[in-house]
C-alpha positions in Angstrom: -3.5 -5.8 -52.0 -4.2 -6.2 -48.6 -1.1 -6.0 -45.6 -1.1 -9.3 -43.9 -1.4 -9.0 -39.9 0.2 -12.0 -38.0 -3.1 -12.4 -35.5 -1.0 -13.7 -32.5 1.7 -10.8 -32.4 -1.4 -8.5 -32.5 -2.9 -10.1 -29.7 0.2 -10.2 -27.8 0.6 -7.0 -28.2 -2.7 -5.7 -27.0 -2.8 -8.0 -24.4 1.4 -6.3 -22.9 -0.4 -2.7 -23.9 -3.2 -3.4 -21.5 -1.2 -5.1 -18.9 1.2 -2.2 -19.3 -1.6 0.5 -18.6 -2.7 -1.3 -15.4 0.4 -1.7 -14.0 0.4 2.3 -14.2 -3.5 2.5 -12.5 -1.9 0.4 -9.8 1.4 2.0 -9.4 -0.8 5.3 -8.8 -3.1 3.8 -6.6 -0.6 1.8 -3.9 2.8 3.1 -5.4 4.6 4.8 -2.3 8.7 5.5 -2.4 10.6 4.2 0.2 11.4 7.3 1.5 7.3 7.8 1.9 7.0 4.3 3.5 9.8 5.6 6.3 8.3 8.9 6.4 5.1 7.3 7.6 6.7 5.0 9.8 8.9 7.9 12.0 5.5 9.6 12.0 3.8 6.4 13.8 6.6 5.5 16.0 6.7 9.3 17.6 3.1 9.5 17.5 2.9 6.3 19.7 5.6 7.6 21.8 4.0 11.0 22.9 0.9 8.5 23.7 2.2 6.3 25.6 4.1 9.0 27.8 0.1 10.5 28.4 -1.6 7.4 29.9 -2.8 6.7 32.8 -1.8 3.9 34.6 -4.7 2.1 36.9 -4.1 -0.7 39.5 -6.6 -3.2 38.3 -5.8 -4.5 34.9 -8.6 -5.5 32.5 -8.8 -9.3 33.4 -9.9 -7.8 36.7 -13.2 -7.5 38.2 -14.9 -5.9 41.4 -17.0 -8.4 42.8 
């Protein structure tokens, strides 16, 4: 004789397994640490830093027009 299969637990259960693997596909795609996140941010900051040290500072500012 046949088992019997309880259709909504087995549709439950595909349904978590599938949710379950795209929560990993996304955790690989965007998943950083935090310790990544500040990385990345301490890499911006002195990166923006050692720019704005190297402009170059002009007297007419860019609402300004020779006319």
């Amino acid at each position: 004789m046949a088992k019997v299969v309880n259709l909504n637990k087995f549709k439950k259960r595909k349904a978590k397994e599938q949710r379950e693997k795209q929560a990993e596909i996304n955790r690989r795609l965007h998943g950083r640490t935090k310790a990544e996140r500040e990385r990345d941010e301490l890499q911006k900051r002195k990166l923006e830093q050692s720019l704005a040290g190297k402009r170059l500072e002009t007297s007419d500012g860019p609402g300004e027009t020779e006319g």
